[in-house]
C-alpha positions, 0 to 999 in steps of 0.5 A: 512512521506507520507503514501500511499494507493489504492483509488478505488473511483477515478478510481483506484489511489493512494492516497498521504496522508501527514500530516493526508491530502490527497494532491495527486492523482496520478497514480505511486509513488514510497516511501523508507524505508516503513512500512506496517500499518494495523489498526486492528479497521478498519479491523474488521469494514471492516470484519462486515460491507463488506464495504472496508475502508482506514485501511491499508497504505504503510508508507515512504518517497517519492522518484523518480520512477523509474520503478519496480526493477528486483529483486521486488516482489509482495505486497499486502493486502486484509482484507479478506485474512490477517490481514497485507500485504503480498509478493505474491506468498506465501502469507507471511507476510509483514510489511517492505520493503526498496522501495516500487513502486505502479504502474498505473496498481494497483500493489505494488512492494518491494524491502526486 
């Protein structure tokens, strides 16, 4: 499994993690069959201390990207809003999809 997350450290990137290691930076990378895993601890620390952290991760397998489908919608998480992903608009909770596409502008696409 590759799970996937937001590195704002490096210039807005997503980080590839397999196997508990990072092995990729990259600017778009596509993943099927995703669960949206939010680690409680780590969203409370986040929420006392003010400091983000890696809690949160999109968990799939990778595949090729291809561009965001026409019938995607939006996703995302924010510690502050939520304690799991949401689809957006709406705001609605989110903890599976079938592809999720991460693009190089920093937005997350799903397909449900």
């Amino acid at each position: 499994m590759t799970d996937v997350y937001r590195n704002l450290r490096r210039g807005g990137c997503w980080s590839v993690r397999e196997g508990g290691r990072v092995v990729a930076h990259v600017p778009e990378i596509a993943l099927r069959d995703v669960r949206l895993v939010v680690q409680p601890g780590g969203r409370a620390a986040c929420l006392h201390t003010g400091q983000r952290s890696v809690h949160a991760v999109a968990r799939g397998i990778r595949t090729d990207f291809a561009g965001i489908p026409p019938d995607a919608v939006e996703v995302g998480y924010s510690p502050w809003m939520a304690p799991h992903f949401t689809f957006r608009p709406g705001f609605s909770k989110a903890l599976v999809c079938r592809v999720a596409v991460f693009t190089s502008n920093g937005t997350a696409w799903a397909l449900l």
